[in-house]
Each structure stands twice: as structure tokens, then as C-alpha cells.
N, CA and C of each residue as an Amber inpcrd file, in Angstrom:
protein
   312
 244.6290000  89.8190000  86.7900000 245.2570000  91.0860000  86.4950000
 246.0160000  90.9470000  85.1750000 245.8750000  91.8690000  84.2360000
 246.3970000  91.7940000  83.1360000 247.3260000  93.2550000  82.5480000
 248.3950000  92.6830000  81.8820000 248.9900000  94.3380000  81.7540000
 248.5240000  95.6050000  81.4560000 247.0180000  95.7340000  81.1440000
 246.4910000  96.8960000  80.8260000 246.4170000  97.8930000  82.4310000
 246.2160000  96.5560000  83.3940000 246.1820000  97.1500000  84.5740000
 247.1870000  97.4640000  85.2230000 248.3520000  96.6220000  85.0540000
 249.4900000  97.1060000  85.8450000 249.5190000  98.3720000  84.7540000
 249.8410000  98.5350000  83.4860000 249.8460000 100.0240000  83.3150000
 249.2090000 101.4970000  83.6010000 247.8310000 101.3480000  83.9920000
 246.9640000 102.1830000  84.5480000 247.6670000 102.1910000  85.9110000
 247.7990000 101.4490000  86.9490000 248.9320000 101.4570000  88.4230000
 249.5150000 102.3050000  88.3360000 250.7000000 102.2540000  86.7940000
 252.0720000 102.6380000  87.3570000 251.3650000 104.3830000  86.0360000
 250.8450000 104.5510000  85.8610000 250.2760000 105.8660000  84.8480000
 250.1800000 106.6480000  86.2490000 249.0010000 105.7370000  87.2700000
 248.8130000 106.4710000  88.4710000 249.5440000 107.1180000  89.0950000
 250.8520000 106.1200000  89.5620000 251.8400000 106.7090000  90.7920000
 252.9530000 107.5260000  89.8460000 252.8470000 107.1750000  88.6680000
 254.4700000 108.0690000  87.7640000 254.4460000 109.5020000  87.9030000
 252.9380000 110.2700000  88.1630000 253.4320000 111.8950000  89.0330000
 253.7110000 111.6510000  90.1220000 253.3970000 110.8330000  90.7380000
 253.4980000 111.1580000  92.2590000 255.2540000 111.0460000  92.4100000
 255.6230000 109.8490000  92.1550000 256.7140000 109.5680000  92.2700000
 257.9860000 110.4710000  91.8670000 257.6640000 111.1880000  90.2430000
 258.1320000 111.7890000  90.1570000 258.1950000 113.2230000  90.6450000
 256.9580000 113.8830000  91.2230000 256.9520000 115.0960000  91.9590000
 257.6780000 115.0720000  93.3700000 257.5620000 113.5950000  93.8040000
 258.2490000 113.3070000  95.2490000 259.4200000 113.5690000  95.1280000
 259.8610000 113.0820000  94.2220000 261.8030000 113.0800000  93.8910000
 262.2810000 114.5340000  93.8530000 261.3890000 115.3890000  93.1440000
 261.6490000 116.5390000  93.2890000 261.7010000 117.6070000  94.4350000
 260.6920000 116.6770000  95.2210000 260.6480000 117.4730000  96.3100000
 261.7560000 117.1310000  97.4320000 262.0220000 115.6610000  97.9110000
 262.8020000 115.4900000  98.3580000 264.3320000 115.7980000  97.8570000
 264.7700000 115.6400000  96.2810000 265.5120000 116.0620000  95.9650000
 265.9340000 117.9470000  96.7930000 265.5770000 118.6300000  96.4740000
 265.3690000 119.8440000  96.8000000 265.3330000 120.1620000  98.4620000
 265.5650000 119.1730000  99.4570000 265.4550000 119.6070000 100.5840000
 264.1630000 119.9840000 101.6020000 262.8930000 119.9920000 100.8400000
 261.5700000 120.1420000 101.1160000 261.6280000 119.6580000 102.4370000
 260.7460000 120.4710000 103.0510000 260.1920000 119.7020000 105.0370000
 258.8060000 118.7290000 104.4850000 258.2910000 117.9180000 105.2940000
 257.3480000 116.8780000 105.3570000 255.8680000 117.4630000 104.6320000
 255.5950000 118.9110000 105.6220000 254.8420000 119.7390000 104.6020000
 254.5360000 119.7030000 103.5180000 255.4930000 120.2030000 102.2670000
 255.4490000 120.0230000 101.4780000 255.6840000 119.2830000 100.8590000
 255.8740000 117.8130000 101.5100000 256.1070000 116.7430000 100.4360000
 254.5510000 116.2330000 100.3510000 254.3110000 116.4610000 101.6710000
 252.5980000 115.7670000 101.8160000 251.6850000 116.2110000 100.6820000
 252.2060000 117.6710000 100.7250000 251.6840000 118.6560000  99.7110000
 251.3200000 118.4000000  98.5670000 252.7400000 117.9900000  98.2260000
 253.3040000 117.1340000  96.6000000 252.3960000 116.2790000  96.8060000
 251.8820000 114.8400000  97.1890000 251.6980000 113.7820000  97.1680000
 250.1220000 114.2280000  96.9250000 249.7140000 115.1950000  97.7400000
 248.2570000 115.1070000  97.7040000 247.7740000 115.7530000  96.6920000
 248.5480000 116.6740000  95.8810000 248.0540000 117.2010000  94.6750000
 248.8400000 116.5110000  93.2960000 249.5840000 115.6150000  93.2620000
 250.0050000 114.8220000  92.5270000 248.9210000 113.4210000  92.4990000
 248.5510000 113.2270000  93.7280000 247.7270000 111.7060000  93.7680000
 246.3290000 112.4600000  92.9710000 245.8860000 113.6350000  92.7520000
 244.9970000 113.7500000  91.8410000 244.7200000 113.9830000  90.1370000
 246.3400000 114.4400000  90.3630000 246.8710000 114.2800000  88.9600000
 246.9250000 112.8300000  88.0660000 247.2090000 112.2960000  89.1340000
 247.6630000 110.7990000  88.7010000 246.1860000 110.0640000  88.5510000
 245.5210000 109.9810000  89.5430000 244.1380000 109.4790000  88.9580000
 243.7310000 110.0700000  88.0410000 243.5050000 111.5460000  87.5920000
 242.8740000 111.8350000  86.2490000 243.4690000 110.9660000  85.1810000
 245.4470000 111.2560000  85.4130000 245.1690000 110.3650000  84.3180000
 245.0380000 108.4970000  83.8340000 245.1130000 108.2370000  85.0080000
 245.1910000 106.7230000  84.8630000 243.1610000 106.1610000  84.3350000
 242.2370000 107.6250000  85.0910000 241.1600000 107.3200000  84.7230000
 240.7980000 107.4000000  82.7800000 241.8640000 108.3620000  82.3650000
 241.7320000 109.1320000  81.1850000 241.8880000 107.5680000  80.3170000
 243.1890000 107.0690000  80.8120000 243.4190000 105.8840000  80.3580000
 242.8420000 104.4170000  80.0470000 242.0960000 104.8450000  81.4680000
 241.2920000 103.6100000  81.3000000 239.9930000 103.5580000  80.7640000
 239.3330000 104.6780000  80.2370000 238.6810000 105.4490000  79.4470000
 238.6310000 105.0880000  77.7810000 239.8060000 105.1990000  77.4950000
 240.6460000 105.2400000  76.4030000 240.4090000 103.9010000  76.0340000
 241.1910000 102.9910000  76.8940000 240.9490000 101.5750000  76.5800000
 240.2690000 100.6590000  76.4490000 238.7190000 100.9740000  77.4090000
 237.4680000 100.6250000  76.9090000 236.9500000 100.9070000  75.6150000
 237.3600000 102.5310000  75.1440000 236.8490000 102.4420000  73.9350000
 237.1780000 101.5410000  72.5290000 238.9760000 101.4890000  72.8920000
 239.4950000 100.7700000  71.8420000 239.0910000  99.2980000  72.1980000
 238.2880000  99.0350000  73.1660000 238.3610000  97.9010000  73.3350000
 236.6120000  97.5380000  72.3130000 235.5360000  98.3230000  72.6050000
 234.4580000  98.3090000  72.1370000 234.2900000  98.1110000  70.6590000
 235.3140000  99.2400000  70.2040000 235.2030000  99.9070000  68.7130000
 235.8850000  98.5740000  67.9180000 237.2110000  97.6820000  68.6660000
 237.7540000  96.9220000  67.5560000 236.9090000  95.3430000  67.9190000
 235.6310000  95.4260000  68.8250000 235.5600000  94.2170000  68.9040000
 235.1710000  93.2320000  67.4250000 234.6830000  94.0760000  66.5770000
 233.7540000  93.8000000  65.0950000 235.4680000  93.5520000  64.2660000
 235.9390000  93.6200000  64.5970000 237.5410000  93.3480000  63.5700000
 237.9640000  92.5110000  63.4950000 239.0410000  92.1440000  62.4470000
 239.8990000  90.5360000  61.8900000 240.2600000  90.8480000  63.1240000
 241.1800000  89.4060000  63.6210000 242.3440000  89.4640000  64.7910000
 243.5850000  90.2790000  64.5090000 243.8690000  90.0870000  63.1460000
 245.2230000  91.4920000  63.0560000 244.9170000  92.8360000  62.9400000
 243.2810000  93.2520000  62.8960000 243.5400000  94.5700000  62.8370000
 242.9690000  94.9380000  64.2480000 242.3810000  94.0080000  65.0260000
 242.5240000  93.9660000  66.4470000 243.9500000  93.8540000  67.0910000
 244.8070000  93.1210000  66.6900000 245.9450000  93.0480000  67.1900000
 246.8770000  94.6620000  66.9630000 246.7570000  94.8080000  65.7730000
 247.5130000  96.4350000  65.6640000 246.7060000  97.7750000  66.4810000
 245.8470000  97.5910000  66.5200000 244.8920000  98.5070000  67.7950000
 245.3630000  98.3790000  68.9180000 245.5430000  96.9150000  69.6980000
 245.8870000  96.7310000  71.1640000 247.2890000  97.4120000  71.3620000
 248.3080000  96.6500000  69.9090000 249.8090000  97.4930000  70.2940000
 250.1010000  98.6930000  69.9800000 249.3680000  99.4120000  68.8240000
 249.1570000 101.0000000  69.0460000 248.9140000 101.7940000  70.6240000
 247.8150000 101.0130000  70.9020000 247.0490000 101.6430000  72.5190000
 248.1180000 100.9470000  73.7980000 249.0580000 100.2540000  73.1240000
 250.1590000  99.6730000  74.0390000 251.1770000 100.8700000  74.4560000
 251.3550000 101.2620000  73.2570000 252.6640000 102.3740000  72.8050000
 251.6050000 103.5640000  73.2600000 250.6010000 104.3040000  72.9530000
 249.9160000 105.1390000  73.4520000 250.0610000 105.3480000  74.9750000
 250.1240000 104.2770000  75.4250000 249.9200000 104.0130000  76.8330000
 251.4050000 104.4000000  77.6240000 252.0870000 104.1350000  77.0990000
 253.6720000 104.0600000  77.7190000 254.0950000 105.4960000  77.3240000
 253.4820000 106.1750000  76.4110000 253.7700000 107.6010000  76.4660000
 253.0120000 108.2700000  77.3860000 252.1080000 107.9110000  77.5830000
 251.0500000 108.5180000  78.1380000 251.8190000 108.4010000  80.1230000
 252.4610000 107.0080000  79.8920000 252.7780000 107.4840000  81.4370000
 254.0330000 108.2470000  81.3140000 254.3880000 108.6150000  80.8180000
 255.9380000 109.2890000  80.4010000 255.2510000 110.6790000  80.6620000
 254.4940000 110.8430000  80.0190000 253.9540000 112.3020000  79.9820000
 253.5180000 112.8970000  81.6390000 252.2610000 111.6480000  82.1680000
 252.1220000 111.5720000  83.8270000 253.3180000 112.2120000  84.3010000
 254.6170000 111.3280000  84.3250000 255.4960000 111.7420000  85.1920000
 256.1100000 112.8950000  84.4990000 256.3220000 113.3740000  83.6070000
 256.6780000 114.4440000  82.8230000 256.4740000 115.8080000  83.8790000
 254.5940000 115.6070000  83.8380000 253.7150000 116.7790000  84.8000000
 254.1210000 116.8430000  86.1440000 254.6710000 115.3320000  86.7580000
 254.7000000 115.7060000  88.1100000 255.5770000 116.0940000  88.1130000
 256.8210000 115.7670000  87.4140000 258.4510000 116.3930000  87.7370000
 257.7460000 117.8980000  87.6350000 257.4050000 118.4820000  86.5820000
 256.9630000 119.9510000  86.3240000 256.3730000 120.6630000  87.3690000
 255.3860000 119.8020000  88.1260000 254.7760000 120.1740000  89.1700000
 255.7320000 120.2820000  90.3680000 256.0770000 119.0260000  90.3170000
 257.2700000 119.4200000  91.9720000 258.1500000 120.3440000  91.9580000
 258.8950000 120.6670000  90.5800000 259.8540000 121.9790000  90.6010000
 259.1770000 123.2570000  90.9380000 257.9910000 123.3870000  90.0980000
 256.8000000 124.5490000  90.4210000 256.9480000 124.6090000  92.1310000
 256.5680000 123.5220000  92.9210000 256.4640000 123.6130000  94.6490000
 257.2660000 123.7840000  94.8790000 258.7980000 123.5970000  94.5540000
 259.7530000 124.1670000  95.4860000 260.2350000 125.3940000  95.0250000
 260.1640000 125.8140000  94.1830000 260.1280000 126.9490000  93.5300000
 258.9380000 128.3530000  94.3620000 258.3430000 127.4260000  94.7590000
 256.8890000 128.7210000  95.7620000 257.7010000 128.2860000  97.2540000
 257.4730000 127.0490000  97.7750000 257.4050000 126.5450000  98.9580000
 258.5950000 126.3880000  99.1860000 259.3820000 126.0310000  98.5980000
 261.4280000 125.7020000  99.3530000 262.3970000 126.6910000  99.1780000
């Protein structure tokens, strides 16, 4: 296991987690947390798939490169990556306020 993967993991669960908080924050019944979880856990795979998508390519495209301009690719798509789960959980917070906002 290498950190590309623990980052795709945590890309995965960062809506969920964060739509959960919202929901439990907010007082939500079990219902709708299940709710949250099950339409967040599809959020979260799109994007952890988007990601891992992403990283094959940069992985293909810089194989023909020096090692430093391979190396500035990997930590670009490093930093890409860590926004990218920022953003994940960004949607789920957005999303869970949206559910209690209908449902609580």
C-alpha cells in the first residue's frame, strides 16, 4: 500500500464523513443518516474513482521523463489530490445541510 492509496481511501470517506457530521450535528433520526451515508458513499466513490483515473494517467504520460520532471508531476498530482479531497468533503458538508434542510 502506498500513499496514492491511502489518499484515494480517505477522498472516498471525506463526503461521507463530512455529510454524517452534518447530519448528526443537526439532530437527524437514523433514517436520514442512513440516507446521508448511502447517497454520500456514491459521491465518494465517483470521486476517489475520478482520482484514481487521474493518477494512472499522470502516471503513463510522465513515464518517458527525466526523474525531476517526473518528480514535479507526482508532487503537483500530490497537491491536486489533497484539494481534491477537500473539495469531496466540501460536497458532502453541502449535501448534508441540503438533507436536513428537506428531511430535519
Amino acid at each position: 500500500m502506498t500513499l496514492w492509496h491511502l489518499l484515494v481511501g480517505m477522498c472516498s470517506v471525506s463526503p461521507i464523513g463530512t455529510a454524517y457530521a452534518f447530519a448528526t450535528r443537526g439532530g437527524a433520526g437514523v433514517g436520514v443518516r442512513a440516507g446521508v451515508v448511502l447517497m454520500t458513499t456514491a459521491i465518494g466513490l465517483a470521486f476517489a474513482w475520478a482520482m484514481w483515473k487521474t493518477g494512472e494517467i499522470v502516471y503513463w504520460r510522465t513515464r518517458g521523463l527525466s526523474d525531476s520532471a517526473q518528480e514535479w508531476c507526482f508532487r503537483a498530482l500530490y497537491f491536486a489530490a489533497a484539494v481534491w479531497i477537500l473539495l469531496g468533503g466540501f460536497v458532502g458538508a453541502v449535501l448534508g445541510q441540503q438533507v436536513m434542510r428537506a428531511f430535519g
